[in-house]
C-alpha positions as CSV (number, residue, x, y, z in Angstrom):
1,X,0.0,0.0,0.0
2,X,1.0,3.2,-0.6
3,X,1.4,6.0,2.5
4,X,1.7,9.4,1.4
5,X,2.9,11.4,3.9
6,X,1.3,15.0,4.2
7,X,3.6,18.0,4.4
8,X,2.9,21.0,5.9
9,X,4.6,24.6,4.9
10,X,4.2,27.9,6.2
11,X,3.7,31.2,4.0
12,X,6.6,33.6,5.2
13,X,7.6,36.8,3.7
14,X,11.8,37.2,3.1
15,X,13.3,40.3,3.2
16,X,17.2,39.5,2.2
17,X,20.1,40.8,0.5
18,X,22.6,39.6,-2.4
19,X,25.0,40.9,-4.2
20,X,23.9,43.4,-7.2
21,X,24.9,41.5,-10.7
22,X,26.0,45.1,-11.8
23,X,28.7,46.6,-8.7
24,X,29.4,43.3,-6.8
25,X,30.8,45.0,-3.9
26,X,27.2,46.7,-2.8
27,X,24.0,44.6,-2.2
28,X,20.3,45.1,-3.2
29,X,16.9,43.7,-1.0
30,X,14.7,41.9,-2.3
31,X,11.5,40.8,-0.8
32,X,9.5,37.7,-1.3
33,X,6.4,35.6,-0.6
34,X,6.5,32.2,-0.6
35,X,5.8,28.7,1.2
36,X,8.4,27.4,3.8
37,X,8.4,23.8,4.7
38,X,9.7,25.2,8.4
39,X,11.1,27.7,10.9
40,X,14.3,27.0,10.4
41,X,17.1,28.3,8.5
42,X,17.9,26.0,6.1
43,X,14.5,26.0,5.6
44,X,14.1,29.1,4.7
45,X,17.6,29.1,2.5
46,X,15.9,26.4,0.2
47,X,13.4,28.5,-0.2
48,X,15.5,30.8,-1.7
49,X,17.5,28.8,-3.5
50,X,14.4,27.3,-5.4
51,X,12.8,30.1,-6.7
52,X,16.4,32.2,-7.0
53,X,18.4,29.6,-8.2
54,X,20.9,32.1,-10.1
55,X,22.0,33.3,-6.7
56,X,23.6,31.3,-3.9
57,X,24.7,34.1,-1.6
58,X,21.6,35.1,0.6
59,X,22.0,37.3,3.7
60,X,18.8,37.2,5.2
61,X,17.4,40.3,7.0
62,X,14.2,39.6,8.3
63,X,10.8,36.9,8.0
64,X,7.4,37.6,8.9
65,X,5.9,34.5,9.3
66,X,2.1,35.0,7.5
67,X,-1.2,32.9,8.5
């Protein structure tokens, strides 16, 4: 039998900082809203990573967590 296992995620909004493409020495914000499968950090960094895929160097500055 088949199990599927249910997973929940959380709708956050990231507020976070990378490098601009054009002067790499200053940084540019960017916010987003997306779905989270946690709290945690690295949860929140493969977030990132999946929708921003061209960038790998994310300095997180803030995330309100949304209902």
């Amino acid at each position: 039998m088949n199990e599927f296992k249910a997973v929940s995620s959380h709708r956050a909004r990231i507020v976070f900082r990378v490098p601009s493409r054009m002067t790499p020495s200053r940084s540019q914000e960017v916010t987003i809203i997306t779905r989270v499968r946690d709290h945690s950090d690295e949860a929140i960094q493969e977030a990132l990573k999946k929708v921003y895929s061209q960038w790998d160097n994310f300095k997180v500055e803030r995330v309100d967590w949304l209902t």
